[in-house]
N, C-alpha and C positions, 0 to 999 in steps of 0.2 A: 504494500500500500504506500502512495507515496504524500508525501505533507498536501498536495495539494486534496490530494482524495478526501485525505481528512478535513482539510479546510470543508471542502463543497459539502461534505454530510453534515457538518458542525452548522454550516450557514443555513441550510436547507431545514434542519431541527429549531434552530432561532426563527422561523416563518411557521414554525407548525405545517413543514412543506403535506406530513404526513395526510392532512385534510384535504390541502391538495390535490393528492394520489387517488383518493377515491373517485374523482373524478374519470381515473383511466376507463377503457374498454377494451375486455377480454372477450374472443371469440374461438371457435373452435372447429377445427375437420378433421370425420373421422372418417377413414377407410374401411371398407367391409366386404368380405365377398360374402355374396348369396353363394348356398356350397347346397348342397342333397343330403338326406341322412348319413351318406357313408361319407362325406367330407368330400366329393368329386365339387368341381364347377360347375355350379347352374348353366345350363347354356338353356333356360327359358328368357325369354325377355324383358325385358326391365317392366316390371308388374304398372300394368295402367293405374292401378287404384294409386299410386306413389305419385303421380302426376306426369308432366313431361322433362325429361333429364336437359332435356333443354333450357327449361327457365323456369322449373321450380327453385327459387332459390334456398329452400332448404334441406333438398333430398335430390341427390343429381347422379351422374357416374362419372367416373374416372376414367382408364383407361379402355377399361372392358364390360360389357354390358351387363355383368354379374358381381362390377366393384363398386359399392354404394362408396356416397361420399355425402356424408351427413355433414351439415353446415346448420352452426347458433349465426343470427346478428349479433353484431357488437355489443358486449352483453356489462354492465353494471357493477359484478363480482363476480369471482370465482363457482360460487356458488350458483348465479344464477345461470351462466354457463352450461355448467353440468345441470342444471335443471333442466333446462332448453333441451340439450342433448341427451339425457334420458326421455323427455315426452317425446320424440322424435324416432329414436329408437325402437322405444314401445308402440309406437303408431305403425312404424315401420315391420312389428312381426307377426302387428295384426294382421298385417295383407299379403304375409308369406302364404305358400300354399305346399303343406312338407318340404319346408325348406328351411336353415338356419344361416345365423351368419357367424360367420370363422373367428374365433377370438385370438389370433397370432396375426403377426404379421407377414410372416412366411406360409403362400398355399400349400397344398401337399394336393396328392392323387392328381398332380397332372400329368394328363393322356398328352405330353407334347403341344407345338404351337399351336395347330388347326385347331386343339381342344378348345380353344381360350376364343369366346365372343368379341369380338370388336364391337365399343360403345357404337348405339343409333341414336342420330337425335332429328329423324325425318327428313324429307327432301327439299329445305329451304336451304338457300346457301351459304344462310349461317351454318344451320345443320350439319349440310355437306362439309364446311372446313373441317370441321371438328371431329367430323367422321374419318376423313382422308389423313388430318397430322396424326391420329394415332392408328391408321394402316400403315405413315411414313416408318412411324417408332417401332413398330413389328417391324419393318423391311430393315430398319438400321441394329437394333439392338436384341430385337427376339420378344418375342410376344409375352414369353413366362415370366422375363426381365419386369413388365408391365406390370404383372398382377399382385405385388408386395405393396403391401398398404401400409398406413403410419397413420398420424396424428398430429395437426399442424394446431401450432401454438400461434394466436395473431392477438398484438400487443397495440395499443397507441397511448399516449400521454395526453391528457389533455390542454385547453390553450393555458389554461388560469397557469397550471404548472409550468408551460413554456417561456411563458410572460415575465414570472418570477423567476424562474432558471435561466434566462437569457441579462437580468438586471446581476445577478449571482456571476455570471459570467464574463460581466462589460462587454459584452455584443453590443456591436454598434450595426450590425447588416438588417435587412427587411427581416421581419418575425420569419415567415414561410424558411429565406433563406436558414435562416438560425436552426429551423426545428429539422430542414435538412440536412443540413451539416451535422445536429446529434444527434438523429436517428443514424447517419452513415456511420458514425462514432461506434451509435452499440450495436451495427452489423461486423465492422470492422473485428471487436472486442468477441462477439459470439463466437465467429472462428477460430480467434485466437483461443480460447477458452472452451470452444464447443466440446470439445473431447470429453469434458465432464457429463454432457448431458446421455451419450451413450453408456459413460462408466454406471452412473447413475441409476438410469431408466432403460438400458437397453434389456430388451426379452427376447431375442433373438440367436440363443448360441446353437442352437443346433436346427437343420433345415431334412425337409422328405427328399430322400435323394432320388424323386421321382423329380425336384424341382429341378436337376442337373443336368436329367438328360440321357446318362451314361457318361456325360463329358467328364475327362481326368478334373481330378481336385488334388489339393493338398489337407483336406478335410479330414478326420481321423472318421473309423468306423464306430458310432456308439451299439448300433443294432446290423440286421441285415437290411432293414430301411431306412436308416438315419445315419448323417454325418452330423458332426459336430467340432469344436474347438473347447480344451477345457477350460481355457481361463476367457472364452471369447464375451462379451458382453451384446453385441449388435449385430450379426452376420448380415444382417439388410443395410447395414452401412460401411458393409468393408468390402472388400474386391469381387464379391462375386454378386453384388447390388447392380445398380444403375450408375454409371458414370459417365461425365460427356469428355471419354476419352479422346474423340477427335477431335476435341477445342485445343487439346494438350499439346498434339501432335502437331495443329495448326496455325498455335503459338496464340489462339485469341483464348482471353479468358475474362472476367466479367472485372474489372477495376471497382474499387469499392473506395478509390479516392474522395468521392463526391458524386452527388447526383448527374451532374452532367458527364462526367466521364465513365459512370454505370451506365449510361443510356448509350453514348457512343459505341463503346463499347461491345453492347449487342445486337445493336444496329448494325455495325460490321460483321458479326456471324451472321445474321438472316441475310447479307447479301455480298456475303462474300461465297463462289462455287466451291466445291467440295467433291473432287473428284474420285474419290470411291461412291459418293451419292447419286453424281451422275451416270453411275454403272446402273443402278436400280431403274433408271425412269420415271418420266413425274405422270402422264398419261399414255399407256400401252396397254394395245388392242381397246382404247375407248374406255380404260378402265384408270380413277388418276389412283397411283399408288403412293403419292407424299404429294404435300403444298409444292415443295422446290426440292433444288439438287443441292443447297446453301451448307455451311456448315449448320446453322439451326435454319427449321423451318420454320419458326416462331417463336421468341422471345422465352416463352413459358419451358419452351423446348432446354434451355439452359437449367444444369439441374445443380443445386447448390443446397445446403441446409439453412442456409436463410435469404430473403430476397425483402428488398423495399416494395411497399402497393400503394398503390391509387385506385381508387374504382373506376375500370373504362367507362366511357359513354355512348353507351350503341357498339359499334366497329372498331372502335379507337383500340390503339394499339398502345401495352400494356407501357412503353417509352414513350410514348406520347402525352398518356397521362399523365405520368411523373412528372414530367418537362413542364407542365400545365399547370398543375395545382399545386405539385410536391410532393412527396411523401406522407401515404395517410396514417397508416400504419405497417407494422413489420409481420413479418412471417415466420418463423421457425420451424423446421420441419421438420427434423431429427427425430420425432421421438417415434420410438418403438412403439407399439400395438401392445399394453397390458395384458397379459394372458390373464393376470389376477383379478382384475375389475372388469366388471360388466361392462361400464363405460370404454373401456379400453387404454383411462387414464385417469388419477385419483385427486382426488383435493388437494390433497398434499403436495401432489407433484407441482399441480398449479401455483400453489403457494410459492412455492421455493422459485420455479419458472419467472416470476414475475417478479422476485426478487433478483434474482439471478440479471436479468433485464436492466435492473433500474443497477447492480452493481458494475454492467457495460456500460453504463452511459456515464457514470460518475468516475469510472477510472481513467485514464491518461489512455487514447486509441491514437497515435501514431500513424502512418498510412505503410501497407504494409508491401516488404521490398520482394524480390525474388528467394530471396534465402529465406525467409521468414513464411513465404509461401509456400517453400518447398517444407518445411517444418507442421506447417499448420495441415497440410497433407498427409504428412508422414503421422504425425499426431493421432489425427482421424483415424485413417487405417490400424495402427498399432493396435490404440484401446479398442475400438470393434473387435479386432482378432483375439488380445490376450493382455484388454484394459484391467482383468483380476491377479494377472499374474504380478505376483512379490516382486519382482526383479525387474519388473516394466519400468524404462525410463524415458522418458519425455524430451524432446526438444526444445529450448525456451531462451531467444535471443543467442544460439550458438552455442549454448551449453545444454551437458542433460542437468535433468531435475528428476527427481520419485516423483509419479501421480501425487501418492499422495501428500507430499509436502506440497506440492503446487495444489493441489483440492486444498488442501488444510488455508492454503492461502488465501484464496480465492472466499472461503466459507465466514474465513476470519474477516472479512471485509465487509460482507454480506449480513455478519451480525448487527450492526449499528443500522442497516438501510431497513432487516427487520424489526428493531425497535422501533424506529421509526416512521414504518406501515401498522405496525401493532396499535404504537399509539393514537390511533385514531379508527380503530374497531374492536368491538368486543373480545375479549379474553385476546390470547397472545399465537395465533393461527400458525402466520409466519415463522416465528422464533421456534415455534415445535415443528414445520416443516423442516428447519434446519436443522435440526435438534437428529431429526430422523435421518438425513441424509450424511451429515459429519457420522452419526454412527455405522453408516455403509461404508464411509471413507473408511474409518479403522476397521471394516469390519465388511470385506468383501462376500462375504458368505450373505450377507442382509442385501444383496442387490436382487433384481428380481431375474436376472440370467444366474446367478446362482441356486435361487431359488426352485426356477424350473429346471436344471438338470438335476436337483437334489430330489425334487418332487418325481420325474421320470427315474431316477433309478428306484427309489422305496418303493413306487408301484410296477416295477421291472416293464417299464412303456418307453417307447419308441416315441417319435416327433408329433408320427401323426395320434396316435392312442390319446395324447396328452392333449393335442392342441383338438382332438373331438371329446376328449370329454370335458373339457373346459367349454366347450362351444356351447355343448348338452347343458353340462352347468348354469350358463347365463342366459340362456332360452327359458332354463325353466324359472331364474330369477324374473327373467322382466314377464313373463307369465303368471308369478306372485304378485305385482304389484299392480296397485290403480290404477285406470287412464283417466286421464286428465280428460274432462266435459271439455271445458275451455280449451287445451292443445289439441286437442283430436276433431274440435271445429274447423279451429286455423289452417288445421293441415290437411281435411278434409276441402275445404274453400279452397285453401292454396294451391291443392292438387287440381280440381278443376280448372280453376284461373288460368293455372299453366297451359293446362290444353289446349283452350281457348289461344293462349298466345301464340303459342307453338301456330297455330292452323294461321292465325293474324300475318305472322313473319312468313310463313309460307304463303301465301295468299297476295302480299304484299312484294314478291321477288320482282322484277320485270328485267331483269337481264340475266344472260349465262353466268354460270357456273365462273369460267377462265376469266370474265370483264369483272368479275366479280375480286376474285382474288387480286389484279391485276390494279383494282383499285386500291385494294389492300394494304398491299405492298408499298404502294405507289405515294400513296399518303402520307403527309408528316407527322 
């Protein structure tokens, strides 16, 4: 921690910033695949009763027509959050029809790529984009790559706090500018420090080695169907995940200097060519198989554990936004799929999450160099693979470090930012999220990747045995509890709404498919 860290929480305590803070808004996206009793992939279609995946904005798909993707508004507290996300959920298995949804984030019994639905979102040209970037992602990376889900953490601060933290900071540039340049700060900081959120939260160590393929691994055998790693904590965020290996090789990679060099940035991958893409083809035999041949096909295509947002408008493109308004709020994606929680991610984690946030934006974020790049990579991968192992050491400005002296650091810092979110809500939330997660630091056996291989061996199960009866388990929990009169309205209304829209945008097309895109592209 450095004098000035302490200064800014010292000054920020003298304002009662704490009151402040309540102001923020916490939102959330969960990943899910619809699976069959035996755990295989739904390949029915995204259930009408749920609405259109196209603009329901609170129940949509992802990459494949069987990966739900629950989505709160910007929600008030932690708590109301996971409210939201539980009536949603429960709405959602009302209109299963024998079917559940996977409580890991690693699928298992897949039957190979053709197994795996490509998301529909009808024959309007929105539609159709959305359709085509994720046949592009099958043609580049493999469809099963696709279907690993997670849980996206989305954070903003609100202005009153910006207002104040910007007089705290002698800023003298426009407010907007201000609150971009420290949101860039605690993206910047996340990487640097991400590593923890897998050591953390990852649930991920061992995968169906149906999801492999047959392809070699360096994977250890746990069963005749499972790989695994023993000390590993995230397998969905280490090398055998998603990665946009070809930006690496391309030399483009996303700058997190400042907003306008983030935008530039990937502006140049969506229109810079990418000659193993142009081996694929963009339309052959009449059929288009990606937006472009670019290094990304679009924007969203860039895949990072944290990214800045703006809400598009219409067609706008997601740098466009940004450039426009600013940054509205951030993204975090990293986190593992709970095998332990029905929700898929706990109060507590939130707690600490959103401390965690406010402890990047008040630390000292530097802009980060090639070497340090190279570290915050190497970082990533490491703890994924073997973040519990004793002897794991860290990269940090050139030097190693233990995990956990650098965790112990990081936690110790975080202590005061929880005091001072405590003090201004009932009992002390924050401080016992941290309470719980320093004792995972000392005490790697409490993480939830330890957890579940300790739980797979005492019932002598395998990846998949575990991750379906887990699944079983929280079907029959949200089967125990009440639906909400009032959510099961909204979401009932909502879903119709959407239809309607969905049929409005298609209805409303009056050019091709190509003018379409073309315009796309084409616009700043």
């Amino acid at each position: 921690m450095t004098s000035r860290f302490t200064q800014r929480v010292a000054q920020l305590k003298e304002i009662s910033a704490g009151k402040l803070l309540r102001g923020s808004r916490i939102g959330l996206e969960k990943e899910t695949l619809r699976v069959n009793p035996q755990g295989g992939i739904s390949h029915t279609p995204h259930p009408e009763k749920l609405g259109s995946a196209l603009t329901n904005p609170y129940i949509t798909t992802d990459y494949s027509e069987a990966l739900l993707e629950l989505v709160t508004p910007p929600c008030d507290s932690v708590k109301e959050a996971l409210q939201f996300l539980t009536n949603t959920q429960k709405f959602v298995f009302t209109k299963l029809d024998d079917e559940m949804l996977w409580a890991t984030s690693m699928p298992c019994v897949v039957a190979g790529e053709t197994s795996i639905p490509v998301a529909q979102y009808g024959h309007s040209n929105a539609g159709m984009m959305k359709t085509v970037y994720r046949k592009g992602l099958g043609y580049r990376f493999g469809r099963v790559m696709q279907v690993i889900a997670g849980v996206h953490f989305n954070y903003s601060l609100p202005d009153d706090f910006w207002q104040a933290y910007q007089k705290i900071e002698q800023a003298e540039s426009a407010l907007q500018t201000f609150i971009d340049d420290q949101y860039f700060s605690i993206l910047r900081n996340l990487q640097r420090f991400g590593w923890l959120v897998p050591y953390l939260f990852g649930a991920s160590p061992a995968v169906c080695k149906s999801f492999l393929g047959g392809a070699e691994t360096s994977l250890h055998d746990f069963d005749d169907n499972t790989y695994f790693e023993e000390y590993a904590t995230s397998l969905r965020m280490g090398d055998i995940g998603y990665q946009n290996n070809k930006e690496n090789e391309t030399g483009v990679k996303a700058n997190y200097d400042n907003l306008e060099k983030y935008t530039d940035s990937l502006r140049a991958a969506i229109s810079t060519p990418c000659h193993e893409y142009e081996k694929i083809g963009i339309e052959v035999d009449g059929e288009y198989r990606q937006l472009n041949a670019n290094i990304l096909q679009i924007e969203n295509e860039y895949y990072s554990t944290v990214r800045p947002k703006q809400v598009p408008k219409g067609n706008e493109k997601p740098s466009t936004a940004l450039r426009e308004r600013g940054v509205e709020y951030i993204e975090l994606r990293s986190l593992d799929v709970n095998a332990f929680e029905p929700l898929g991610v706990s109060e507590s984690q939130l707690y600490f999450l959103e401390a965690f946030v406010l402890y990047c934006l008040l630390a000292d974020s530097p802009k980060i160099g090639d070497q340090e790049r190279q570290e915050i990579d190497k970082n990533e991968l490491d703890v994924a693979h073997r973040g519990r192992d004793p002897e794991l050491m860290l990269q940090r400005n050139g030097e190693s470090i233990s995990l956990k002296e650098w965790a112990l650091d990081i936690t110790a810092g975080m202590q005061t930012i929880c005091e001072l979110l405590d003090a201004a809500v009932d009992g002390q939330p924050y401080q016992e999220a941290l309470s719980e997660q320093k004792a995972a630091i000392y005490d790697a056996s409490l993480t939830p990747s330890a957890t579940m291989l300790r739980a797979m061996r005492e019932k002598q199960e395998g990846f998949y045995h575990f991750a379906r009866r887990m699944s079983v388990q929280h079907c029959e929990y949200f089967s125990s509890i009440e639906p909400s009169a009032e959510m099961d309205a909204l979401m009932e209304k909502t879903a119709e709404q959407s239809i309607l829209k969905q049929q409005e945008i298609e209805a409303a097309d009056s050019i091709s498919f190509a003018e379409y895109l073309e315009n796309y592209f084409n616009s700043e």
